[in-house]
TORLUMLO-326757 format. One record per residue: residue number from 1; chain; x, y, z of N, C-alpha, C in turn. Coordinates in steps of 0.001 Angstrom, whole numbers, plus 500000, padded with zeros to 6 digits. Last residue first. Layout:
<koldos>
KOLDO  tido  kemar   neast  nnorth     nup  caeast  canorth    caup   ceast  cnorth     cup
KOLDO   NUM      A       X       Y       Z       X        Y       Z       X       Y       Z
...
</koldos>
This chain:
<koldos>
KOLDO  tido  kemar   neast  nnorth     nup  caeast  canorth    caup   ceast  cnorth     cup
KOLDO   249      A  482526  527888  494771  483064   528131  495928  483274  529335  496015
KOLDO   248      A  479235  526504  493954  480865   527276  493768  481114  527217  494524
KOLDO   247      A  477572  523241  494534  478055   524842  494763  479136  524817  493497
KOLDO   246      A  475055  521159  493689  476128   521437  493450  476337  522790  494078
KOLDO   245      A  473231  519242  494607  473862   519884  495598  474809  520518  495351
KOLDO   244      A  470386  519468  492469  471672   519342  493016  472212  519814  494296
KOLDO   243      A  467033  518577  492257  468092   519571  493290  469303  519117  493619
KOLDO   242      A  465796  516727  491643  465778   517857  490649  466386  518971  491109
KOLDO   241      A  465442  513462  491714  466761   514504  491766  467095  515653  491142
KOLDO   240      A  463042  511718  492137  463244   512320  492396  464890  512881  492433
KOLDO   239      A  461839  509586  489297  462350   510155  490607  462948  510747  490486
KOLDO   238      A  459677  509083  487443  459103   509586  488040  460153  510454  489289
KOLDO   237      A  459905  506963  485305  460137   506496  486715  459784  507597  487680
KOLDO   236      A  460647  509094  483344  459258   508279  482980  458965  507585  484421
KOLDO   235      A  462442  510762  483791  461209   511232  484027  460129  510187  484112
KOLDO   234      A  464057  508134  483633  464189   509422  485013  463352  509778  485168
KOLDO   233      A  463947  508117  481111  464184   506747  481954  463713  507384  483584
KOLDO   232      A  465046  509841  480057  463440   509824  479854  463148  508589  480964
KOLDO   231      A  467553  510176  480543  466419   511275  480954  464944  511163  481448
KOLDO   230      A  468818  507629  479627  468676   508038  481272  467773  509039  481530
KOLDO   229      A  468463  508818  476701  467735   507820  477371  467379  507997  478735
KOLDO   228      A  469903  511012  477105  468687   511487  476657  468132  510027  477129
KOLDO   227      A  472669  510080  477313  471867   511329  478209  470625  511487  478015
KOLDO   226      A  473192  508372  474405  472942   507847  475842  471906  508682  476752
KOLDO   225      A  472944  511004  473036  471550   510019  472776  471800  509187  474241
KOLDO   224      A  475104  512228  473603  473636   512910  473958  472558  511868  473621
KOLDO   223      A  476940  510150  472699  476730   510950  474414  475147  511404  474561
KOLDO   222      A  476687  510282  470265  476555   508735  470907  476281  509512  472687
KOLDO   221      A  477314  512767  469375  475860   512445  469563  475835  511083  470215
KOLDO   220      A  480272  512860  470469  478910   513589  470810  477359  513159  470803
KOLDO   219      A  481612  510680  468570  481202   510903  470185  479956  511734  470776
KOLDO   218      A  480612  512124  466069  480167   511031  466457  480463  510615  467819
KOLDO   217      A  482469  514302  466521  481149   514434  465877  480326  513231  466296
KOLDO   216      A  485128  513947  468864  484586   514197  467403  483142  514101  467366
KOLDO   215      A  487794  513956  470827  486239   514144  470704  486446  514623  469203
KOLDO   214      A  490489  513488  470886  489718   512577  470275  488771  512895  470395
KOLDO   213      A  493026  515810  469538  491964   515484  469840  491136  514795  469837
KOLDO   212      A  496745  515399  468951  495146   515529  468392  493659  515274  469215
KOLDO   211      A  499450  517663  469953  498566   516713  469935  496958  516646  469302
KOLDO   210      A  499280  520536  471763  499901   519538  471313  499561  518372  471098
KOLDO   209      A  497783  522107  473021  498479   522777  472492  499099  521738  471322
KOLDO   208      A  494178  521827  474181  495276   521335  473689  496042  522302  472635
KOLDO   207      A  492855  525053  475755  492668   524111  474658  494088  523547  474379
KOLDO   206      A  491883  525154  479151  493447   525338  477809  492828  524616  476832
KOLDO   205      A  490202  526049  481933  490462   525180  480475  490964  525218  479601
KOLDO   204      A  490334  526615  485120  490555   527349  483492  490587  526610  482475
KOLDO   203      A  487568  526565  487664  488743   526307  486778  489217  527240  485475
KOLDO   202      A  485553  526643  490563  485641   527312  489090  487533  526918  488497
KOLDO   201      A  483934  524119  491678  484937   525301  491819  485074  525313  490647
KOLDO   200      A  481121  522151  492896  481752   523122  491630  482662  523632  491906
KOLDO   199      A  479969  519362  494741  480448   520675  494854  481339  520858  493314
KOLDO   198      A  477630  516907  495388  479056   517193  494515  478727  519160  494547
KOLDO   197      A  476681  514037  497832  477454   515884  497333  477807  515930  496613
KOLDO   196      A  474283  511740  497380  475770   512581  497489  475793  513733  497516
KOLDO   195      A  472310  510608  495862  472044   511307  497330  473495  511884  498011
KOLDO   194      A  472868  508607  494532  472823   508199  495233  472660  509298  496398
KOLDO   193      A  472048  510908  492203  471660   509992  491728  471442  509334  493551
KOLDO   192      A  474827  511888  492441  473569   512462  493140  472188  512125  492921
KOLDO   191      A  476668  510127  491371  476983   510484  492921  475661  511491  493054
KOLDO   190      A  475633  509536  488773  475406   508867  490046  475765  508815  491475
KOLDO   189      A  476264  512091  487492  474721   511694  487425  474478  510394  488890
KOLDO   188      A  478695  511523  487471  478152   513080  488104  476965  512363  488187
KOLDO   187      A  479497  509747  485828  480037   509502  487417  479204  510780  487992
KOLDO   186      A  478019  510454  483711  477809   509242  484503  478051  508859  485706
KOLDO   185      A  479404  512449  482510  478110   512496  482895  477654  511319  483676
KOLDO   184      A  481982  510590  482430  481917   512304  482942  480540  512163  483904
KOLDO   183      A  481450  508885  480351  481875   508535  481949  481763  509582  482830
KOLDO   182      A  481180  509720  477652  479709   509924  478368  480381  509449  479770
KOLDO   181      A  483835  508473  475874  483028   509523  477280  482446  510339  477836
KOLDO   180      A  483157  505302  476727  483488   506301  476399  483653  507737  477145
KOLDO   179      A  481163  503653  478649  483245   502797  477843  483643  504473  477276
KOLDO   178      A  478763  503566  481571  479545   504330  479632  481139  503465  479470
KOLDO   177      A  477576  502834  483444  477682   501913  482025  478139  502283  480939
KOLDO   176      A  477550  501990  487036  478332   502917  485901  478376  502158  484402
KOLDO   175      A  477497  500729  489376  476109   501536  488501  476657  501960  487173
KOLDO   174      A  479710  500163  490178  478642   499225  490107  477835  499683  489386
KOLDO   173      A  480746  502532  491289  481074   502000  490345  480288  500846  489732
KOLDO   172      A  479564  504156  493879  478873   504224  492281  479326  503429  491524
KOLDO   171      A  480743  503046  495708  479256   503204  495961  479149  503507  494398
KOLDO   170      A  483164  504090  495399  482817   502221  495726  481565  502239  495503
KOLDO   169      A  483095  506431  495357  483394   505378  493950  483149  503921  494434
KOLDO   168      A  483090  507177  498072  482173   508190  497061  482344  506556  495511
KOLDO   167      A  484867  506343  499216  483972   505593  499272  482781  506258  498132
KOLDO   166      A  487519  508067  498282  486892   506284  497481  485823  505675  498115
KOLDO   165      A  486189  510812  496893  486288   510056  497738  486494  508588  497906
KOLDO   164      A  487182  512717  493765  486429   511826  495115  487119  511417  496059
KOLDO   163      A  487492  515543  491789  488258   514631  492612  486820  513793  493365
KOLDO   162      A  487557  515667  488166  487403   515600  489371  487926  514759  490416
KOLDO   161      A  487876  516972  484838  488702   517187  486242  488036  517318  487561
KOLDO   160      A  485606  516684  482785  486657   515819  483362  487575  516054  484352
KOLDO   159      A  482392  518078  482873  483722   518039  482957  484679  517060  483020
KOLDO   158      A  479497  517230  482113  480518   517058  481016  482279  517428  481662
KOLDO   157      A  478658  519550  483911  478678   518051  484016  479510  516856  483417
KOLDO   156      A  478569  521902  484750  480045   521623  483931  479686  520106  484291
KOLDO   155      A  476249  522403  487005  476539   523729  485417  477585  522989  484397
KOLDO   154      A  473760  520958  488110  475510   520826  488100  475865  521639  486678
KOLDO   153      A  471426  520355  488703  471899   522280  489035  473357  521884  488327
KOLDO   152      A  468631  518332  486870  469862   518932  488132  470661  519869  487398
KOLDO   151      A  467226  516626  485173  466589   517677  486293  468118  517797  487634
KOLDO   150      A  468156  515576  483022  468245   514941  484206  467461  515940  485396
KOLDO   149      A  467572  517517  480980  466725   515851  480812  466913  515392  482257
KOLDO   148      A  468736  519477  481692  467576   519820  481878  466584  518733  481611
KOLDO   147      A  471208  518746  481844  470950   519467  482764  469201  519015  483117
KOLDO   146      A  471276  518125  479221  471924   517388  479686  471064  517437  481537
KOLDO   145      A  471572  520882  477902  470290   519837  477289  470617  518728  478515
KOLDO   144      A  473276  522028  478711  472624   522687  479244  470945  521432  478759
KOLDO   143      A  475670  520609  477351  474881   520602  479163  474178  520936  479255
KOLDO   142      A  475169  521551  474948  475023   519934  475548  475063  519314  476946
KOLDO   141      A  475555  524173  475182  474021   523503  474750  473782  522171  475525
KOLDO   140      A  478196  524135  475670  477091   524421  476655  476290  524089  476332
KOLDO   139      A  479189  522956  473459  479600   522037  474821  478441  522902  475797
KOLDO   138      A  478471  524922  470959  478646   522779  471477  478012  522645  472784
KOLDO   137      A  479931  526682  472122  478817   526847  472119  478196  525105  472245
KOLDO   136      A  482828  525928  471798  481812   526193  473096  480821  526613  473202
KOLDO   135      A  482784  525580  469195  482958   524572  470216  482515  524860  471132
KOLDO   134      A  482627  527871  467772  481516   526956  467773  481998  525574  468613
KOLDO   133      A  484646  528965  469166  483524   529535  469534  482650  528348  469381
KOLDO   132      A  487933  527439  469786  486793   527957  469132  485390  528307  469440
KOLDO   131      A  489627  528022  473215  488738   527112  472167  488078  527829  471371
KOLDO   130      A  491424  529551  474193  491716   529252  473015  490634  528063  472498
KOLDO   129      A  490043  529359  477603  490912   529624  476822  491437  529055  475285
KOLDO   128      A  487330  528796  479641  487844   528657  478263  488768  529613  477495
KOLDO   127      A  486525  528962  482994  486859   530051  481722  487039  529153  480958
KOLDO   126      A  485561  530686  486580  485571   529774  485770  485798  529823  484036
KOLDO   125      A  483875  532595  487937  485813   532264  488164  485906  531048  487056
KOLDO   124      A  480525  530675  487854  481630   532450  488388  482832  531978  488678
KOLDO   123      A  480816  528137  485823  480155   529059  487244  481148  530473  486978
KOLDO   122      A  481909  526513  484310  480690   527131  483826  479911  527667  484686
KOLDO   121      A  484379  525075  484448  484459   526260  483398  482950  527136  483520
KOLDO   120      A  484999  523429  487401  484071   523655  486240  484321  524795  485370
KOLDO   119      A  485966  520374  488799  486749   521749  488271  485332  521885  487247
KOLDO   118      A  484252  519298  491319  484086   518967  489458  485179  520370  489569
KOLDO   117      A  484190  516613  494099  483999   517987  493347  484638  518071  491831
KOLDO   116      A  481403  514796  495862  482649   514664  494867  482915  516107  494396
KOLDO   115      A  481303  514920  498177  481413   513719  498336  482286  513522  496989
KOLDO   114      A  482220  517445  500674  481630   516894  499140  482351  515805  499240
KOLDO   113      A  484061  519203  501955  482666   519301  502541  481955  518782  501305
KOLDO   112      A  486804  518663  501008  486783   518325  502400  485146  518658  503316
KOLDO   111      A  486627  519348  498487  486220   517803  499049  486152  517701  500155
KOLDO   110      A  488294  521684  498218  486626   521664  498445  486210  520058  498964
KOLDO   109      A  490578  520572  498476  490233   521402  499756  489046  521541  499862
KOLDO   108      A  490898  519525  496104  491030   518294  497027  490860  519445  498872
KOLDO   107      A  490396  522130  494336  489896   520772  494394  490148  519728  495624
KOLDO   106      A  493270  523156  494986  491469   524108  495351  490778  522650  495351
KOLDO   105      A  494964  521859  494036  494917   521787  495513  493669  522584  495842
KOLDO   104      A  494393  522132  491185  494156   521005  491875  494325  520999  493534
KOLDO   103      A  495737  524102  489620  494388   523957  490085  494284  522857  491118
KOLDO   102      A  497832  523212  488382  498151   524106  489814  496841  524243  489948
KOLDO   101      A  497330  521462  486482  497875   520576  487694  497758  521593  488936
KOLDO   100      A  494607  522073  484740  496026   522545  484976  496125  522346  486597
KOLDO    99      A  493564  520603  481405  492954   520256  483296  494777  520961  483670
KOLDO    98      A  495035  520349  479067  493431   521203  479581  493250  521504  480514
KOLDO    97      A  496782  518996  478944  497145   520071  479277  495833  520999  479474
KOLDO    96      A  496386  516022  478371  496565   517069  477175  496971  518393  477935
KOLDO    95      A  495471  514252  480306  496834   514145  479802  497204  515644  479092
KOLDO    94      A  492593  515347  482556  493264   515008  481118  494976  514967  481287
KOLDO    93      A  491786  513094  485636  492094   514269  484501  493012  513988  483508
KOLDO    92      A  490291  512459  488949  490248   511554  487257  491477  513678  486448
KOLDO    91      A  491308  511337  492267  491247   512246  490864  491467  511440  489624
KOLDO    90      A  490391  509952  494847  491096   509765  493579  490796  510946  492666
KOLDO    89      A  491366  509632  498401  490922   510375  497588  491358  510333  495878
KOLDO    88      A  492574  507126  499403  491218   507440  499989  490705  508702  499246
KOLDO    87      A  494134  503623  498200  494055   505063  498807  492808  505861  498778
KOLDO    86      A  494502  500963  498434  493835   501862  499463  493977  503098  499660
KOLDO    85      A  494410  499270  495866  496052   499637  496856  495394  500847  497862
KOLDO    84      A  492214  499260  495115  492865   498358  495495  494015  498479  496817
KOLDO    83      A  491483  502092  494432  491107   501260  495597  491376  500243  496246
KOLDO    82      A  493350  501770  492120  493533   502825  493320  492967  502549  494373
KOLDO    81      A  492229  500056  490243  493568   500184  490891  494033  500945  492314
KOLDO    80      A  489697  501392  489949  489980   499887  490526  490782  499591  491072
KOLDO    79      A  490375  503756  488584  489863   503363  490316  489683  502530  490627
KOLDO    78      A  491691  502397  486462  492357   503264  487258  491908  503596  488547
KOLDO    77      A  488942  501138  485225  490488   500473  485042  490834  501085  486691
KOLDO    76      A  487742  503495  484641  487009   502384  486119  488400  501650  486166
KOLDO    75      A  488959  504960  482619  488944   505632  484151  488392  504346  485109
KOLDO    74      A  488719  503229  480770  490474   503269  481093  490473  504013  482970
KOLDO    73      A  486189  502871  480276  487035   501934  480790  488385  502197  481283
KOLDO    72      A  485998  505809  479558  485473   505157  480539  486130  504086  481095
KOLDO    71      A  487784  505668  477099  487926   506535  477949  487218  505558  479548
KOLDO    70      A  488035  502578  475350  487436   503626  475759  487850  504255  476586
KOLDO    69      A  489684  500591  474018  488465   500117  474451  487483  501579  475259
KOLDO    68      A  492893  500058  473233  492055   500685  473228  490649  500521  473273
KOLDO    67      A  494443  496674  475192  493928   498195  473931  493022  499128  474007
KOLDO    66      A  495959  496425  476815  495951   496014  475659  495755  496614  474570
KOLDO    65      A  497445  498680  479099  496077   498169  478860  496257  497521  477292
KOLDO    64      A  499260  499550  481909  499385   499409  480495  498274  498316  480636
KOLDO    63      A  499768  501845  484711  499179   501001  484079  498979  500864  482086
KOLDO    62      A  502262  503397  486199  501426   503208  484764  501363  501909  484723
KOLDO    61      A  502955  505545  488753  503179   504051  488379  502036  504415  486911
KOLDO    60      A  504929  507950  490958  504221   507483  489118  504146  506236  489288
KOLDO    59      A  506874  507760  492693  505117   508519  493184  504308  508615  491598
KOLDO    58      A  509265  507044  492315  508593   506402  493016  506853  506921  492888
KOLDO    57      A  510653  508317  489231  509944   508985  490334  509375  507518  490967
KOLDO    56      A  511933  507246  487141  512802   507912  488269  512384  508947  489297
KOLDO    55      A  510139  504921  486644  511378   504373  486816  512065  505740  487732
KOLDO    54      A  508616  506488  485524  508155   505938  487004  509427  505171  487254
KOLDO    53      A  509440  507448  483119  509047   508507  484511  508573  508228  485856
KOLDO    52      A  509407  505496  481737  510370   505963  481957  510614  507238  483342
KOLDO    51      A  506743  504941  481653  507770   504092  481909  509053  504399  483089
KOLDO    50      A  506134  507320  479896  505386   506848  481034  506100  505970  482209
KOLDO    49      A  507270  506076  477501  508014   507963  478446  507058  507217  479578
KOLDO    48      A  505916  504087  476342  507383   503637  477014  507939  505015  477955
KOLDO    47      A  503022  505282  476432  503747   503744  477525  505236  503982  478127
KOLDO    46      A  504065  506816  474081  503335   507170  474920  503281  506163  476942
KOLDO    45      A  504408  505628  471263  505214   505607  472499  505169  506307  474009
KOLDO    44      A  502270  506011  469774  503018   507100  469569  504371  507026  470933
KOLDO    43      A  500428  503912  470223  501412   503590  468957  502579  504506  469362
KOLDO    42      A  498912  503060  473422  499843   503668  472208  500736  503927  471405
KOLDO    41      A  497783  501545  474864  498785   500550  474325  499317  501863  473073
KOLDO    40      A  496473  503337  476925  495924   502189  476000  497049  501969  474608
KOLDO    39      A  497655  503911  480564  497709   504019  478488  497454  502543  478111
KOLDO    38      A  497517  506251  482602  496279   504553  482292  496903  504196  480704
KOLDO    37      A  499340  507058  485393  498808   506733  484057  498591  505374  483532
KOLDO    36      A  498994  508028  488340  498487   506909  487938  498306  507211  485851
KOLDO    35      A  500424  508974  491057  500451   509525  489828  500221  508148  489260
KOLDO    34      A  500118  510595  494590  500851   509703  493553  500138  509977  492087
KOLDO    33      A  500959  513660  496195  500063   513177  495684  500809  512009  494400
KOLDO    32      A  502430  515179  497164  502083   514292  498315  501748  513499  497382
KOLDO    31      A  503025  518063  495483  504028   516260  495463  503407  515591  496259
KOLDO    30      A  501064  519096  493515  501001   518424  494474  501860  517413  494875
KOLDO    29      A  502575  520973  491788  501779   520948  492436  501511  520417  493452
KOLDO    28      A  505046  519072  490872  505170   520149  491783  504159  520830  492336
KOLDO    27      A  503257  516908  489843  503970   516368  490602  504461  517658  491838
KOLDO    26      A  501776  518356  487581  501612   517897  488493  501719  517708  490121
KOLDO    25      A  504509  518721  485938  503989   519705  486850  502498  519637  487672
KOLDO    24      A  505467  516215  485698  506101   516753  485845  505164  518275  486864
KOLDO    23      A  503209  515786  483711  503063   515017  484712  504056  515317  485823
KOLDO    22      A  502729  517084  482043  501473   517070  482937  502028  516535  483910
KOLDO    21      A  505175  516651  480575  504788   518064  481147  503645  517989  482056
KOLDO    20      A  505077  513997  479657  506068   514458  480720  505835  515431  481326
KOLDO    19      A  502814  513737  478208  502861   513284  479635  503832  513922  480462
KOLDO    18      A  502425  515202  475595  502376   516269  476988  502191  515411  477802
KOLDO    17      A  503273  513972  473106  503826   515064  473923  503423  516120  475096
KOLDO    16      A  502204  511117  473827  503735   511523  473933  504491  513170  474224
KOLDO    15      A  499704  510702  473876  499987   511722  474271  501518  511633  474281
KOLDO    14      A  498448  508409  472705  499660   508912  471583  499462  509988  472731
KOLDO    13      A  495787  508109  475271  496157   507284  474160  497315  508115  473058
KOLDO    12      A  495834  507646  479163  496765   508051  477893  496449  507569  476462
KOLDO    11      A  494348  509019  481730  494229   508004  480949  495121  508847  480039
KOLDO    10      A  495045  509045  484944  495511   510441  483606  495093  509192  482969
KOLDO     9      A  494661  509907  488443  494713   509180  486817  494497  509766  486191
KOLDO     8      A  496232  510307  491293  495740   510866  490317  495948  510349  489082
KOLDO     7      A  495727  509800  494989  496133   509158  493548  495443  510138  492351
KOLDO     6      A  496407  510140  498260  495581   510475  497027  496464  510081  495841
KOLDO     5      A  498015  508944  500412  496232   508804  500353  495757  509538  498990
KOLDO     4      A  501189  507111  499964  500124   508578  499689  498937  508515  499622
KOLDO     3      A  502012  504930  500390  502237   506126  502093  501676  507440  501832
KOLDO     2      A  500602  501943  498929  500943   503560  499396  501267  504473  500060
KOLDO     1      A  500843  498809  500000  500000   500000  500000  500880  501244  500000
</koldos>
């Protein structure tokens, strides 16, 4: 077991060029904190720097996965792992440089009154840097449609930079059915789903500098058609979760 109670997963597919940097400044962010990359067997050598960075840090380990099989899977992969070896607070976030490592001690301070908290772009203090317009227009609609099938307050549901609790994940992982990633909306939808906390702090969001992007056109709508089932599934059952618990801070 660990002598660090928090773990942080990074799923990897060709990020070759921004593990070292995420992970590197990370690390000066939070040194208490260990370091979990997930890579799905990438071509771009992505594994072997990964490797190579746990070979001369103790507080990195990487997990290597056959193949590529989804975002989702690569994040339940990584809290499987982490619960295993007992540690008690996990963070999910991007490889790419979106999610910024010096954010992260706001995050694991709001947890200390939440069961889970979301870095969000979509409260007060909160931002998008260098994304295209018609992208963020995208991405709010699709919460804001998201929001309003599930009947809850959470403004950045769709985010990927959060932290838990591991009992917060023992309790949901069982419920959890996306491989892609719709996992976002899924892990949010079932920590209040089960009557949890989840708390907002406001973040900054970088658009990748380096590297290609795997959301595309056809992720999206495979997301919003999942979101839209669970909706009707929600309304048609009748229950009750039309009051987040989400804050700012």
């Amino acid at each position: 077991m660990s002598e660090s109670t928090t773990l942080v997963i990074i799923p990897t597919f060709n990020e070759a060029e921004n593990i070292s940097s995420i992970t590197s400044r990370l690390r000066v962010s939070v040194p208490e904190a260990d370091v979990l990359i997930v890579d799905d067997s990438s071509p771009d050598g992505t594994g072997d720097i990964a490797d190579s960075i746990a070979e001369q840090d103790p507080h990195v380990h990487v997990l290597h996965r056959t193949e590529k099989t989804g975002l989702g899977t690569a994040y339940v992969a990584g809290f499987q792992w982490g619960l295993d070896d007992g540690y008690e607070v996990l963070v999910q976030m991007d490889a790419d440089g979106s999610h910024q490592p010096e954010e992260l001690p706001g995050l694991l301070e709001a947890l200390s009154c939440a069961d889970m908290v979301k870095g969000s772009r979509y409260i007060p203090g909160g931002q998008m840097k260098d994304w295209p317009w018609l992208r963020q227009l995208v991405s709010r609609a699709g919460g804001l449609w998201i929001r309003l099938l599930l009947g809850i307050e959470c403004r950045d549901i769709t985010g990927g930079f959060n932290a838990f609790h591991a009992q917060t994940l023992r309790t949901i992982l069982p419920h959890l059915s996306s491989q892609g990633y719709n996992i976002q909306t899924d892990l949010t939808w079932n920590v209040i789903s089960a009557g949890m906390t989840v708390r907002e702090t406001p973040i900054t969001f970088i658009n990748r500098q380096h590297g290609k992007s795997k959301m595309n056109l056809k992720i999206g709508i495979e997301s919003l058609i999942k979101t839209t089932r669970w909706g009707l599934k929600h309304r048609f059952r009748g229950q009750h979760s039309g009051v987040s618990s989400s804050q700012s801070l």
